[in-house]
NUTORSE-482788 format. One record per residue (C-alpha): y, z, x; residue in one letter. Coordinates in Angstrom, 1 decimal. Example, Ala and Ser with C-alpha at 12.3 -4.5 7.8 and 13.67 -1.06 7.14 Angstrom:
2
+--------+--------+--------+------+
!  north !     up !   east ! type !
+--------+--------+--------+------+
!   -4.5 !    7.8 !   12.3 !    A !
!   -1.1 !    7.1 !   13.7 !    S !
+--------+--------+--------+------+
% end
This chain:
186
+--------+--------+--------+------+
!  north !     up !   east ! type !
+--------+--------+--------+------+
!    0.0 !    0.0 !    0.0 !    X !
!    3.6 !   -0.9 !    1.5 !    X !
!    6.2 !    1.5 !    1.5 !    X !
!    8.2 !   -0.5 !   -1.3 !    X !
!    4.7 !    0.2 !   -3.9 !    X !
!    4.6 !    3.2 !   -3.5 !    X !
!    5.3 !    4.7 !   -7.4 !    X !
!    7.6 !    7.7 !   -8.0 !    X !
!    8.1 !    8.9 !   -4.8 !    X !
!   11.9 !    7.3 !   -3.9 !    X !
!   12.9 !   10.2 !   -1.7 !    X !
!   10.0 !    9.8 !    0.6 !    X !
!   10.2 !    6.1 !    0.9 !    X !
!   13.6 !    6.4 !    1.1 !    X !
!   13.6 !    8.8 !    4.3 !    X !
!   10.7 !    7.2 !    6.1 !    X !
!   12.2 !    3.7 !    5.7 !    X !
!   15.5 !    5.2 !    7.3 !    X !
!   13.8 !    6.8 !    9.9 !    X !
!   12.4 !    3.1 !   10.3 !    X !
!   15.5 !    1.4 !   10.5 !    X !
!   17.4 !    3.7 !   12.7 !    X !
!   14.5 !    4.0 !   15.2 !    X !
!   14.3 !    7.8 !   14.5 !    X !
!   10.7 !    8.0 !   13.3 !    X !
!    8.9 !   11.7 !   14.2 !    X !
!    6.1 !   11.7 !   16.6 !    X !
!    4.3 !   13.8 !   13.7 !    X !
!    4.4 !   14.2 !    9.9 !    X !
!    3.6 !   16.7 !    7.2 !    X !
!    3.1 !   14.9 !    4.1 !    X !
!    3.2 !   17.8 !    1.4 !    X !
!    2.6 !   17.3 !   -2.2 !    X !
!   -0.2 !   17.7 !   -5.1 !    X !
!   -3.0 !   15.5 !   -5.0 !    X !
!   -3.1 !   11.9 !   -6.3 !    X !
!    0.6 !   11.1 !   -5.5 !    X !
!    0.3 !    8.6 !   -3.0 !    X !
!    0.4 !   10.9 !    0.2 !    X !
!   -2.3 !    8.5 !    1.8 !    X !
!   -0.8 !    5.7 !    0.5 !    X !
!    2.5 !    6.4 !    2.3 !    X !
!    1.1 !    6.8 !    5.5 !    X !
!   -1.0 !    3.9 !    5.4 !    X !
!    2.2 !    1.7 !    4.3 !    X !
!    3.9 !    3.6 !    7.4 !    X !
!    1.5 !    1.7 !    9.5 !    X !
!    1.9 !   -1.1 !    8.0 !    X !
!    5.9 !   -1.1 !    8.4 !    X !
!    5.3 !    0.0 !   12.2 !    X !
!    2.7 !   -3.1 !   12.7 !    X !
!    3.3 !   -6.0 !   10.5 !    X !
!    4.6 !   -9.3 !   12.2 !    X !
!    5.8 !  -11.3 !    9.0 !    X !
!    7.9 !   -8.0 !    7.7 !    X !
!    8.6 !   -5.6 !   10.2 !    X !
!   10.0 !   -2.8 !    9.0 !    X !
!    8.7 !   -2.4 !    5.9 !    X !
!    5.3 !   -4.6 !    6.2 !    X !
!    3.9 !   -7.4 !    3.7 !    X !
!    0.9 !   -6.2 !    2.5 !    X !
!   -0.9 !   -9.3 !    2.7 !    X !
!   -0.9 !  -10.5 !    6.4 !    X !
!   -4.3 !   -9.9 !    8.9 !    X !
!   -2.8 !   -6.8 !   10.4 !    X !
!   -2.1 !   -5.4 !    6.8 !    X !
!   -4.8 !   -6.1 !    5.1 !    X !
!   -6.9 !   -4.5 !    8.1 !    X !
!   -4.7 !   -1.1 !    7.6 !    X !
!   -5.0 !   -1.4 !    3.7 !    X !
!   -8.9 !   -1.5 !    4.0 !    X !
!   -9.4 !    0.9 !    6.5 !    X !
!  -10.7 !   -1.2 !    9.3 !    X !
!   -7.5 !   -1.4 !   11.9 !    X !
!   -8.7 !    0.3 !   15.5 !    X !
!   -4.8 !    1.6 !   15.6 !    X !
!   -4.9 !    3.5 !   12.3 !    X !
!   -7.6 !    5.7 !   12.1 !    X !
!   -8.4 !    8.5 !    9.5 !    X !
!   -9.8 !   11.9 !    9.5 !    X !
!  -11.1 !   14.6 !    7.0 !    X !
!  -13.3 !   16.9 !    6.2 !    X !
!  -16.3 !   16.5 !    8.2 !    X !
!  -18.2 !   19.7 !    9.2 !    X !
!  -19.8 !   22.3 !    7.3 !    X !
!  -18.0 !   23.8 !    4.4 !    X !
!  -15.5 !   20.7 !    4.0 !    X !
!  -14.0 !   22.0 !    6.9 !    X !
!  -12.1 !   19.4 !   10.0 !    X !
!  -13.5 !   21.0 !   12.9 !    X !
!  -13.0 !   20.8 !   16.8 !    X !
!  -15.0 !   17.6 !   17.3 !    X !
!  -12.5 !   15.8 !   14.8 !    X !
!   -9.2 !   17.2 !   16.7 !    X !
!  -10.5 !   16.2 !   20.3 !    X !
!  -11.0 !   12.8 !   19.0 !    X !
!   -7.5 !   12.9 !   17.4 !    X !
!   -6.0 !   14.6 !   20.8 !    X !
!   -7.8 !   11.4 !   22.8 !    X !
!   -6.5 !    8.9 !   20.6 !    X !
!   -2.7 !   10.7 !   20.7 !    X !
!   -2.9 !   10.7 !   24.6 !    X !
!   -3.8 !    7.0 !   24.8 !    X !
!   -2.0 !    3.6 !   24.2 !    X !
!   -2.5 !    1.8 !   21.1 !    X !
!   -5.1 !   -0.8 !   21.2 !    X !
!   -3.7 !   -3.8 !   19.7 !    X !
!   -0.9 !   -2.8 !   17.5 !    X !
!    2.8 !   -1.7 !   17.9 !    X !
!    2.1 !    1.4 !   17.0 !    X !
!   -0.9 !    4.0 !   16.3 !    X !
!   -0.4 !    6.0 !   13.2 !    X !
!   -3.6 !    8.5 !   12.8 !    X !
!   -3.7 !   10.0 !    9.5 !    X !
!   -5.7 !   12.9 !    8.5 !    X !
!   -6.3 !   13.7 !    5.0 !    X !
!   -7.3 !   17.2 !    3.7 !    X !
!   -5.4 !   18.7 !    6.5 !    X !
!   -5.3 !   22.0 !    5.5 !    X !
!   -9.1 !   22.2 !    5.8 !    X !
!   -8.5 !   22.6 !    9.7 !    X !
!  -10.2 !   25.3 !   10.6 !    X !
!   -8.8 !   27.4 !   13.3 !    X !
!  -10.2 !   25.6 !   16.2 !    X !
!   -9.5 !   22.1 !   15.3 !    X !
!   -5.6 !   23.7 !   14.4 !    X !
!   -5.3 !   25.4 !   17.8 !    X !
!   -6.7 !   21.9 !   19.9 !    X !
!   -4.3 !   19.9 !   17.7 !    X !
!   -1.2 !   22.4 !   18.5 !    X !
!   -0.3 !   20.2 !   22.1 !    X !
!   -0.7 !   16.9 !   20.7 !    X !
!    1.5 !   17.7 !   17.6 !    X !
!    4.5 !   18.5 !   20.3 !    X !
!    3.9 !   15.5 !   22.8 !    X !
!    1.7 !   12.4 !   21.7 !    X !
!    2.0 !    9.9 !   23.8 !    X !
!    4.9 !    6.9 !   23.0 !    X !
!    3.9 !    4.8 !   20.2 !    X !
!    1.6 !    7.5 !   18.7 !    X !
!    2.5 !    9.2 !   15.3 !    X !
!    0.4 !   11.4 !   13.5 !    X !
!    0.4 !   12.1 !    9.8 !    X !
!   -1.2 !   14.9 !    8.1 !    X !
!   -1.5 !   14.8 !    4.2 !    X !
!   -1.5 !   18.1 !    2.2 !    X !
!   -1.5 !   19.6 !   -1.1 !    X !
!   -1.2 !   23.2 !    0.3 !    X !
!    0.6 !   23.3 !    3.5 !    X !
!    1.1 !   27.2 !    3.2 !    X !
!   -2.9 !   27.3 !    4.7 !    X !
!   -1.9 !   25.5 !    8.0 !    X !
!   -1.1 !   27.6 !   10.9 !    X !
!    3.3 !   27.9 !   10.8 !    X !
!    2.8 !   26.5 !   14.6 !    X !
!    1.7 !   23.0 !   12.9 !    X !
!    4.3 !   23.3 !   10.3 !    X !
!    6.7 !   23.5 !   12.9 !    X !
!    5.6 !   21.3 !   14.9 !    X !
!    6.0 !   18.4 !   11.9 !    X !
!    8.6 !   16.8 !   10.0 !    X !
!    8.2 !   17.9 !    6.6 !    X !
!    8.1 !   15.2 !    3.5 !    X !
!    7.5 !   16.1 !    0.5 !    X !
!    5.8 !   13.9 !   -2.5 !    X !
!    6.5 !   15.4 !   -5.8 !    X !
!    4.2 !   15.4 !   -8.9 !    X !
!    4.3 !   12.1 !  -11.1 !    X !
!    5.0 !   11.3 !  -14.6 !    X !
!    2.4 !   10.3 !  -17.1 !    X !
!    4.2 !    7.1 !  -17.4 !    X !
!    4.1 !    6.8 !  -13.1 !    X !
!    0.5 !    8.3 !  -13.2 !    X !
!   -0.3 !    5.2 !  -15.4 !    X !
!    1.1 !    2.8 !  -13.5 !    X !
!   -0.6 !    3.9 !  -10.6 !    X !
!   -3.9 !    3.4 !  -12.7 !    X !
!   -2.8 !    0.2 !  -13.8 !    X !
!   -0.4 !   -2.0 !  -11.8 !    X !
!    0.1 !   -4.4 !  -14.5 !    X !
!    1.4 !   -1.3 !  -16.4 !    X !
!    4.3 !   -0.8 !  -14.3 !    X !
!    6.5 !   -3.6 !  -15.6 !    X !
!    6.3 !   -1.9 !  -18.9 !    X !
!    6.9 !    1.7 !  -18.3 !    X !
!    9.6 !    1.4 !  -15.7 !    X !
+--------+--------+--------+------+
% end
């Protein structure tokens, strides 16, 4: 999804499109909100903004490098959840994220790791993540999606620039579910 889809959540776009434009865009992000509202979405049409070649800057959605991000399948713009026991992200998950932060993307303008469920971190994987949160390497930009940031460690909240994605509307929760919709309701 490109930045310009992305339903009900003008402030949000509207901030991370600046920080686009001025060159100004955080080495790390907290995107905060309920679930559903397009948290994920957003970050993967950051990546798209940060990589596309026929619109830089805010990305086209249907080129190669955007349809590789949309589906999952870019090398620069990998995700990360819950994978251990209990639904938790564990230390395995943040040393692969701290290796990928501390290297040079592979083929793209930018890396933009994204990991989903952040606040199932357990403490390990929160403490190994603390460095790389302060000093990724250049072109390296981290995005952590949340509905309840008040279970990360205040070190990572610090450590982020903060966005927050507020609840939708029926009538933007329905044109989320169906796109054709959204001519109609809005």
């Amino acid at each position: 999804m490109r930045l310009a889809d992305l339903v009900g959540q003008d402030t949000a776009r509207t901030a991370l499109l600046r920080a686009i434009e001025r060159g100004h865009l955080a080495h790390a992000y907290l995107f905060d909100g309920p679930a559903g509202v397009g948290k994920r979405g957003a970050a993967l049409g950051l990546a798209m903004a940060l990589n596309c070649t026929q619109a830089p800057g805010s990305g086209c959605g249907v080129c190669e490098v955007c349809r590789r991000i949309e589906a999952g399948l870019h090398p620069d713009v990998p995700s990360f959840g819950p994978s251990g026991p209990g639904g938790q992200i564990v230390i395995d998950d943040a040393r692969t994220i701290q290796a990928l932060a501390r290297s040079r993307p592979h083929e793209a303008a930018a890396r933009v790791i994204v990991v989903d469920d952040a606040d199932a971190m357990n403490p390990n994987a929160a403490n190994c993540l603390l460095k790389t949160l302060e000093e990724p390497l250049a072109r390296n930009h981290l995005v952590l999606c949340t509905s309840a940031p008040d279970r990360l460690l205040p070190t990572i909240r610090s450590r982020t620039q903060h966005v927050r994605f507020r609840p939708l509307s029926v009538a933007e929760l329905l044109a989320v579910e169906h796109p054709t919709r959204m001519r109609m309701v809005g």
